[in-house]
C-alpha positions as CSV (number, residue, x, y, z in Angstrom):
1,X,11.9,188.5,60.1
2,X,13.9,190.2,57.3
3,X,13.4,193.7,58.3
4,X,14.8,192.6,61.9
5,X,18.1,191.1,60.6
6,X,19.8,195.2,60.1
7,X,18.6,195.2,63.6
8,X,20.3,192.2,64.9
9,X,23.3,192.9,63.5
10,X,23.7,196.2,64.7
11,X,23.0,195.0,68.1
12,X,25.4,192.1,67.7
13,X,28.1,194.6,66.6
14,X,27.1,197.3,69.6
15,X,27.0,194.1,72.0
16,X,30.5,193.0,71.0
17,X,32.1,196.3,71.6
18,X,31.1,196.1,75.3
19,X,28.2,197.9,75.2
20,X,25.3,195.4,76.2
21,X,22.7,197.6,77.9
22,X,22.7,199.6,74.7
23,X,22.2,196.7,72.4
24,X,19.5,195.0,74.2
25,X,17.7,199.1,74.5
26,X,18.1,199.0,70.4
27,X,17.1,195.5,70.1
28,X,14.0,196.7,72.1
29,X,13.6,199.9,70.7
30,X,12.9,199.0,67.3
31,X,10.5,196.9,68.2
32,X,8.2,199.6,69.6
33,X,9.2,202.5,67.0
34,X,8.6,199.5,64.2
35,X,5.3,199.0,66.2
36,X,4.5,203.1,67.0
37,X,5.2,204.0,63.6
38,X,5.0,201.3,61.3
39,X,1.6,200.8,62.3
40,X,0.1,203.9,64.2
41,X,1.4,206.8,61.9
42,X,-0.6,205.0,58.7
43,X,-3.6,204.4,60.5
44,X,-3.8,207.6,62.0
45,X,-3.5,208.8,58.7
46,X,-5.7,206.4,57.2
47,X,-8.6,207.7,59.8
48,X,-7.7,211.3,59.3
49,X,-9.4,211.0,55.9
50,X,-12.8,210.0,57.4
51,X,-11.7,206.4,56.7
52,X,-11.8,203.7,59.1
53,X,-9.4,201.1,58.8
54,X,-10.8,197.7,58.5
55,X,-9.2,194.7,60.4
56,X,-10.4,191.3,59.1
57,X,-9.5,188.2,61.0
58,X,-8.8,189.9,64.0
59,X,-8.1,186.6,65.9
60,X,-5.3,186.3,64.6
61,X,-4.0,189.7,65.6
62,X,-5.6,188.8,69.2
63,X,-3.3,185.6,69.3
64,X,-0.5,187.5,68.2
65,X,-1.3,190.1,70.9
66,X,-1.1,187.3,73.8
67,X,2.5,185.9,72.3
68,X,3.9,189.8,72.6
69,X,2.3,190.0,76.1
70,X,4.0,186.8,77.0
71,X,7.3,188.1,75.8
72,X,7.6,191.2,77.6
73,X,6.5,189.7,80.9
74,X,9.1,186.9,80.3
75,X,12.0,189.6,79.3
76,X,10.9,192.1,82.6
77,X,11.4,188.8,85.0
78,X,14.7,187.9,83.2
79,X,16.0,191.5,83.4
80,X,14.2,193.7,85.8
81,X,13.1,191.4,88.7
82,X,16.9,190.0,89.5
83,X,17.4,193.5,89.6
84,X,15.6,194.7,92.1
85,X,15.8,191.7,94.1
86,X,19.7,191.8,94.0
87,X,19.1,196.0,94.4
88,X,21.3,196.5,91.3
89,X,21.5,199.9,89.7
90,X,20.7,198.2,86.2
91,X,19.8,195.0,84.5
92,X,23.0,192.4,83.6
93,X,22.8,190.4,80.7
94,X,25.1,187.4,80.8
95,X,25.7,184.2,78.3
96,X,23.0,182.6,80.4
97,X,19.8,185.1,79.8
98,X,21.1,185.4,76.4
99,X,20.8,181.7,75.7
100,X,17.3,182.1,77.5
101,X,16.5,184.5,75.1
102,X,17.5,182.0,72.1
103,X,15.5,179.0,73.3
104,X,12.5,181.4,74.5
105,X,12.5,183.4,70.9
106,X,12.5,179.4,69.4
107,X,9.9,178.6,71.5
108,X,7.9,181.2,70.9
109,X,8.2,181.0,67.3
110,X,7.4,177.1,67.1
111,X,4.2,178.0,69.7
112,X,3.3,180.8,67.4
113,X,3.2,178.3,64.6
114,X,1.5,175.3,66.5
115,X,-1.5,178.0,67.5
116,X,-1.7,178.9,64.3
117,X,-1.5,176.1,62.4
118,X,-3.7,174.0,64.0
119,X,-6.7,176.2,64.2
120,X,-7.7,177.0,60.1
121,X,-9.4,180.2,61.4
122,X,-6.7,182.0,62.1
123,X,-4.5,181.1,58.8
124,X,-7.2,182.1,56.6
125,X,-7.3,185.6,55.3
């Protein structure tokens, strides 16, 4: 969450200036060069060197998997399907799909949690 707060300003500040396509594209972006890099370039380093890299308790990183998959279905039906039903050139955002975005991020988060929490397994390192 802290490393994303630089990124949700700057998309706040881009988004009040008029430019909302570009902050929801940077909002998005860094999650995948975050993702890309943050994770790919040091293990593709790390296996470089003849070393593999190790993943214990993978079931959490599988439920994690399924919340990410969740979210970017959820965000292409919010953005891109009204699109191409309506035959727009490009995706609107409105106060509406941002408040969808606030009470599905919440929910995600508090679903994330429940999962985790109540299954020991996954908590435990």
């Amino acid at each position: 969450v802290g490393a994303e707060t630089p990124d949700t300003i700057q998309s706040v500040t881009v988004a009040k200036r008029g430019y909302g396509s570009m902050a929801v594209a940077n909002s998005i972006g860094s999650q995948i060069i975050n993702i890309c890099l943050g994770l790919g370039l040091p293990w593709a380093i790390h296996n470089m060197f003849g070393k593999p890299v190790q993943i214990s308790n993978h079931m959490s990183l599988q439920v994690a998997v399924w919340f990410q998959a969740g979210v970017v279905i959820y965000s292409f039906c919010l953005f891109l399907v009204p699109a191409f039903i309506l035959r727009l050139r490009k995706a609107i955002l409105h106060k509406k799909k941002g408040i969808a975005l606030v009470v599905a991020y919440l929910a995600v988060l508090g679903a994330y949690a429940a999962v985790m929490f109540s299954n020991p397994q996954h908590v435990k390192n």
